[in-house]
C-alpha positions as CSV (number, residue, x, y, z in Angstrom):
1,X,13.1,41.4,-122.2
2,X,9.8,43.2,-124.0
3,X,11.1,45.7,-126.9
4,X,9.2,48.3,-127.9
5,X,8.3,48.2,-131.5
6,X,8.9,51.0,-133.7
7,X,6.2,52.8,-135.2
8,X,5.2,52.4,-139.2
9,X,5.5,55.6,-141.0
10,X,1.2,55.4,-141.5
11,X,1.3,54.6,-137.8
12,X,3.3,57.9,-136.8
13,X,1.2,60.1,-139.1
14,X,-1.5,59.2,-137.7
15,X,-0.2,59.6,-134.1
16,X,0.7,63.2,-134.8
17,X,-2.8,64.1,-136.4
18,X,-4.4,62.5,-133.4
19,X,-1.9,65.1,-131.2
20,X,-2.5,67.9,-133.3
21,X,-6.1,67.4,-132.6
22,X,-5.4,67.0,-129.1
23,X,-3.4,69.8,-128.8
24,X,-6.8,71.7,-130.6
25,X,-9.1,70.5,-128.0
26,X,-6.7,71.6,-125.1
27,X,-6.8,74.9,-126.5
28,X,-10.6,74.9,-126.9
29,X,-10.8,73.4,-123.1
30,X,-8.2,76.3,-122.0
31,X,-9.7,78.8,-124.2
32,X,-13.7,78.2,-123.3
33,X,-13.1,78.2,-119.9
34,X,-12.9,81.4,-119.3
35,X,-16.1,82.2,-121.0
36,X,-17.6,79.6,-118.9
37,X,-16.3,80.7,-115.5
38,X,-17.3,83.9,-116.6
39,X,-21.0,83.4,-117.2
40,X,-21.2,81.1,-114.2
41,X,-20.4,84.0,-111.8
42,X,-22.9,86.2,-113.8
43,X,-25.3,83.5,-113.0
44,X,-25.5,82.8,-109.5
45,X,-22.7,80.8,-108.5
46,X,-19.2,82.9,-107.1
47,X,-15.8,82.1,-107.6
48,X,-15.7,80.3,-104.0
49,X,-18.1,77.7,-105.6
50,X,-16.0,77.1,-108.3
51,X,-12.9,76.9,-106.8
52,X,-14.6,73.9,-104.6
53,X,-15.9,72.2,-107.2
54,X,-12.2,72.2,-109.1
55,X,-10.0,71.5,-106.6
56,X,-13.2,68.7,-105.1
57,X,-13.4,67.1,-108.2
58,X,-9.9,66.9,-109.4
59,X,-8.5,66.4,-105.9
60,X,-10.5,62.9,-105.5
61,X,-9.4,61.8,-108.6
62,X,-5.7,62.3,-108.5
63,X,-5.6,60.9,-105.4
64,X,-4.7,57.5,-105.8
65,X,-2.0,59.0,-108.3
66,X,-1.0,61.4,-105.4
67,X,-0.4,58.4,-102.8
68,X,0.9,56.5,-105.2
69,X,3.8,58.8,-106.3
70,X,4.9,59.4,-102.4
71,X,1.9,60.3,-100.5
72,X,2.2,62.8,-98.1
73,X,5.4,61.7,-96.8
74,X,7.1,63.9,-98.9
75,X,3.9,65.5,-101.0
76,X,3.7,62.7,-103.9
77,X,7.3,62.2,-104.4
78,X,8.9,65.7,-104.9
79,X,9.4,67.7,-101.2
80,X,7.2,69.5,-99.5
81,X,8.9,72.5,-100.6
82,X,8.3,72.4,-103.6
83,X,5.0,70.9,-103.8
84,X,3.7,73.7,-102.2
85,X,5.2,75.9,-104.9
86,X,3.9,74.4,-107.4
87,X,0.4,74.6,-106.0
88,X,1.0,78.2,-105.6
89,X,2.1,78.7,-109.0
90,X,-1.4,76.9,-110.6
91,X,-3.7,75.7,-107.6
92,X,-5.5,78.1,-105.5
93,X,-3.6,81.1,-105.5
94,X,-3.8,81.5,-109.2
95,X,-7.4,79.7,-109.7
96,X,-8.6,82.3,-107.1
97,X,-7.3,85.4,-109.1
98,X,-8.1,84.3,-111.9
99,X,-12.3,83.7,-111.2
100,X,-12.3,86.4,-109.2
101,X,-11.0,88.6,-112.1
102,X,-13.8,87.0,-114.1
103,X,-16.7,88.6,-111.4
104,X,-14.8,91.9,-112.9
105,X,-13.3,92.0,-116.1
106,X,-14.8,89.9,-119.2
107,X,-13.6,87.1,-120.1
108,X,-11.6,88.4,-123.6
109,X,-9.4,90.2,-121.2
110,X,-8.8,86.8,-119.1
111,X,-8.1,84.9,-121.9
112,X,-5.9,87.5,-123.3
113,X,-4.0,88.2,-120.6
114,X,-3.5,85.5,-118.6
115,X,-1.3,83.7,-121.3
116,X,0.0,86.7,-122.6
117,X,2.0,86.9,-119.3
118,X,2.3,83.1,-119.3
119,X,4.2,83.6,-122.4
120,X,6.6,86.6,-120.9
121,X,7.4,85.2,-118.1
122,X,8.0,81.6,-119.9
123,X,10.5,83.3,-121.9
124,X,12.3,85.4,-119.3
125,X,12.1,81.9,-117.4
126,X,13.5,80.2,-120.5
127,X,16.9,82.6,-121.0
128,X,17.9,82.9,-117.2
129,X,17.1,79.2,-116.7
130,X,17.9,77.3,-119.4
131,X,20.1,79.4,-121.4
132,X,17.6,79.8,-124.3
133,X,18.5,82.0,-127.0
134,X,16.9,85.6,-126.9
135,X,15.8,85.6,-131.1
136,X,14.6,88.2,-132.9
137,X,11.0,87.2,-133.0
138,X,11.1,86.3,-129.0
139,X,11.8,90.2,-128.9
140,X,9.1,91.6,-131.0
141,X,6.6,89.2,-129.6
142,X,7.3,90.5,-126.2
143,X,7.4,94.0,-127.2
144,X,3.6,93.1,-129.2
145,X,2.8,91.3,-125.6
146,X,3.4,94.5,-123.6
147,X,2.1,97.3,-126.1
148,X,-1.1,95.0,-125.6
149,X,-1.2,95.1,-122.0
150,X,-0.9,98.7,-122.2
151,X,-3.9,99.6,-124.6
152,X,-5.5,96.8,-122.1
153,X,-4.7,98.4,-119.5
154,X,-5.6,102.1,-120.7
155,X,-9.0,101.1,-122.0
156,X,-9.9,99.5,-118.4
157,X,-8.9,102.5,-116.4
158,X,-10.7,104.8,-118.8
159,X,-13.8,102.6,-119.2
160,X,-17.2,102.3,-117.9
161,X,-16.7,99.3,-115.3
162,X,-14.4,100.8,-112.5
163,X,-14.0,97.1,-112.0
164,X,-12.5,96.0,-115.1
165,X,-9.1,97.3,-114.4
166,X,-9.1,95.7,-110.9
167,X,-9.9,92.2,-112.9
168,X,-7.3,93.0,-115.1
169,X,-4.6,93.4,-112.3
170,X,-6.2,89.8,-111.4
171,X,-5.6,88.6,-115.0
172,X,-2.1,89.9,-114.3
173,X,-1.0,88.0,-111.2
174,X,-2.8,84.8,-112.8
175,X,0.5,85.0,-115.7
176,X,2.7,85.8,-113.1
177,X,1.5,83.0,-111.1
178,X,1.1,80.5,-114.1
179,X,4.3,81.2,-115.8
180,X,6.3,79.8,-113.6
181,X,4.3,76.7,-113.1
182,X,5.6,75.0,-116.5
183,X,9.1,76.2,-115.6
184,X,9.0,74.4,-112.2
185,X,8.3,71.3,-113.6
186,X,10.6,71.2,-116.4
187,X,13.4,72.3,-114.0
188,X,12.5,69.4,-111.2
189,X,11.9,67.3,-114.1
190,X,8.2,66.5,-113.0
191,X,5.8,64.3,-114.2
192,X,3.2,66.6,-115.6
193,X,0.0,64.2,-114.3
194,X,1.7,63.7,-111.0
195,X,2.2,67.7,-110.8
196,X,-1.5,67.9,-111.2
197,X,-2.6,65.7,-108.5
198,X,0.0,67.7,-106.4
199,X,-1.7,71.0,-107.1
200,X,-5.0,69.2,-106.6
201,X,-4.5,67.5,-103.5
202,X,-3.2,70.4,-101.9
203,X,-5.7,72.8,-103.0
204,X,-8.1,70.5,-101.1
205,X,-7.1,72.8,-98.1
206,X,-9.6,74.9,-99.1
207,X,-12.6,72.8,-99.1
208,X,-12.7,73.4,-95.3
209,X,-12.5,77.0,-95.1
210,X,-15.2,77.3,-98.1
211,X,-18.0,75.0,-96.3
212,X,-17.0,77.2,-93.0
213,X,-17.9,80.6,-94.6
214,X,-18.7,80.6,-98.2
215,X,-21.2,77.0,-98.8
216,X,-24.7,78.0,-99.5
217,X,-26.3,75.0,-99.9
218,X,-26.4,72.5,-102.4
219,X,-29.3,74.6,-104.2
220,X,-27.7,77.6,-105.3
221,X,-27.7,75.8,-108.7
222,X,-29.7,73.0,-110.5
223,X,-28.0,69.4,-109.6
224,X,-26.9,69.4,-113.7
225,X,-25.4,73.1,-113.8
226,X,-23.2,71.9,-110.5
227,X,-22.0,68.6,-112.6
228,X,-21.0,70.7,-115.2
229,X,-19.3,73.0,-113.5
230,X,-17.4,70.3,-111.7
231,X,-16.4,68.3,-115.1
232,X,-15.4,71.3,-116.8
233,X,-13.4,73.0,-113.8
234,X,-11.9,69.6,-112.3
235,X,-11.9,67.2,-115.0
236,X,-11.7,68.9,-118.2
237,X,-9.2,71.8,-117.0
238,X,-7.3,70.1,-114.2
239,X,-7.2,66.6,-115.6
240,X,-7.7,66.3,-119.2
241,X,-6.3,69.4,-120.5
242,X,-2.9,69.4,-119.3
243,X,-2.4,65.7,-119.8
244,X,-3.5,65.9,-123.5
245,X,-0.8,68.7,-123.9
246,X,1.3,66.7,-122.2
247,X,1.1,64.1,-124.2
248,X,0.7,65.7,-127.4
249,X,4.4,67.8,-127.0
250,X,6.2,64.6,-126.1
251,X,4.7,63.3,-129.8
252,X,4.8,67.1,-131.9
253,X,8.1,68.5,-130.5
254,X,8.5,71.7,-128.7
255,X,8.4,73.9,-132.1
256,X,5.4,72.9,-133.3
257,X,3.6,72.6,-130.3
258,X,4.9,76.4,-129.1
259,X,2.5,77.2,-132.0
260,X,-0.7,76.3,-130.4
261,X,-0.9,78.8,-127.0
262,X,-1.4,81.7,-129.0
263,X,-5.4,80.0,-130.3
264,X,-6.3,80.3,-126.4
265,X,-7.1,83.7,-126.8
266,X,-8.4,84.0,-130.2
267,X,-10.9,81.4,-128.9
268,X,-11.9,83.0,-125.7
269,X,-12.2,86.3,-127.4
270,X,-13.9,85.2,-130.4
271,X,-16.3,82.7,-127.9
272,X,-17.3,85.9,-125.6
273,X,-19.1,87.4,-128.3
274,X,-22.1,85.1,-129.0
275,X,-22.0,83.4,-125.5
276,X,-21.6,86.9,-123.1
277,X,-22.8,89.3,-125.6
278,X,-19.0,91.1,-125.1
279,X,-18.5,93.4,-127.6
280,X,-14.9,94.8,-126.6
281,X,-14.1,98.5,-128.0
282,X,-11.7,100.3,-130.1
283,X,-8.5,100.3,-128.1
284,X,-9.8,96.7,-126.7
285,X,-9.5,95.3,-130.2
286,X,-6.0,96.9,-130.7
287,X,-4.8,95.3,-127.6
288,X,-6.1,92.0,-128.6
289,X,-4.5,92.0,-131.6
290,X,-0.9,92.9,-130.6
291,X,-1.0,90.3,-127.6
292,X,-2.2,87.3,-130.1
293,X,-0.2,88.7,-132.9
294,X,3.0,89.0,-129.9
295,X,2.4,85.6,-128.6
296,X,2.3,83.9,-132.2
297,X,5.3,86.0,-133.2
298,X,7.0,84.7,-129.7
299,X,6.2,80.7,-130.3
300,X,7.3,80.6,-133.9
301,X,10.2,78.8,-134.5
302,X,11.3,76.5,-137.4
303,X,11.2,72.9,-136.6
304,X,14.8,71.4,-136.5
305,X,15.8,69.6,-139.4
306,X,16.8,66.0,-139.2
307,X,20.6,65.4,-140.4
């Protein structure tokens, strides 16, 4: 029988700076995305093109993984039931809201609120569903979280764009959406990869409705632009991203790993500014700050120590 053998202590060090940079480029992949879905649909393309190439791109490729876990027998291994749940909770439905709140709202606001409902509703999830302790710092993080949304939400409704706070309410349902997605699969116990092909496969659905009313020819973009778009959306997003976090949590632990979801928004705020020329005011800033300073507050824990 094969035994697995046990890592030298070099050997572990250097696996858990190789996930610590993982877990760096995850958030740079989550973080920048929103910038780049955001200057995409200032640029020609809609959120209908990018949700095609996403769900095109990554839905090909997890295929094989797809059939292989089940098929559609019983949607790659876990019921139909929930298989379409867990497309709800991060295929279309929460892809759609969220690029469509991107043709409104800049992309700070995306990247800011998006996880900071992520986070709330991970740790409301968390207490009813696992039994998780409701700490101190879970309760002034969500308290920093909310005071956030409000300045958010009181600088959209009072600002120039009467759009911004009707992306906003996008950003909003993409965290409700989203944070139950990682609470699904930790309470079926699902394979994070195979839940990805799930979502993908399924979200294929809409490849048919988009080439019915929304496909404007293969020209609304130069043949490099639409490559991108695909490799970032499907590949780097769908793919990648969550299986390099996947990965690198199984390695880090959940404490240290709880510490990197707060850099998605300090990177998609802090990218906005040179690449969209988003200069967010006053109250903007406020409300950045107490969400990011909320969601760190939220994911700090101390690592358990070894006995």
């Amino acid at each position: 029988m094969h035994q697995t053998v046990p890592l030298t202590d070099e050997a572990l060090r250097r696996r858990k700076r190789l996930a610590v940079a993982g877990m760096l480029g995850s958030v740079l992949i989550f973080g920048s995305n929103f910038v780049i879905s955001r200057h995409a649909v200032l640029n020609g393309l809609t959120q209908h093109d990018l949700l095609a190439l996403r769900f095109a791109t990554a839905g090909l490729l997890l295929l094989p993984v797809f059939l292989k876990a089940g098929g559609f027998a019983n949607c790659g291994g876990v019921s139909w039931r929930r298989g379409v749940w867990l497309a709800i909770t991060s295929g279309f439905p929460m892809t759609y809201l969220m690029l469509t709140g991107l043709t409104l709202a800049p992309a700070a606001h995306g990247a800011t609120i998006g996880p900071g409902m992520v986070t709330l509703i991970g740790i409301a999830g968390s207490v009813v569903l696992f039994g998780a302790a409701l700490t101190r710092n879970l309760i002034v993080g969500v308290i920093g979280v909310l005071a956030g949304l409000a300045c958010l939400g009181i600088a959209g409704s009072t600002g120039a764009s009467a759009g911004t706070l009707r992306g906003d309410l996008c950003f909003l349902g993409v965290g409700l959406l989203w944070g139950f997605y990682p609470l699904l699969i930790q309470l079926w116990k699902v394979d994070g990869l195979k839940a990805a092909a799930i979502v993908s496969v399924l979200s294929m659905l809409y490849l048919p409705v988009y080439f019915l009313f929304f496909f404007r020819g293969f020209d609304v973009a130069p043949w490099w632009i639409l490559v991108g778009h695909a490799i970032n959306q499907g590949v780097l997003n769908v793919i990648l991203g969550l299986w390099i976090w996947g990965w690198a949590a199984h390695v880090l632990g959940a404490s240290v790993v709880g510490r990197f979801p707060p850099l998605i928004p300090v990177t998609g705020t802090l990218l906005a500014v040179p690449a969209l020329g988003e200069i967010p005011g006053p109250l903007q800033v406020v409300g950045f700050a107490l969400i990011i300073s909320g969601l760190f507050v939220a994911s700090w824990r101390r690592p358990t120590s070894r006995q």
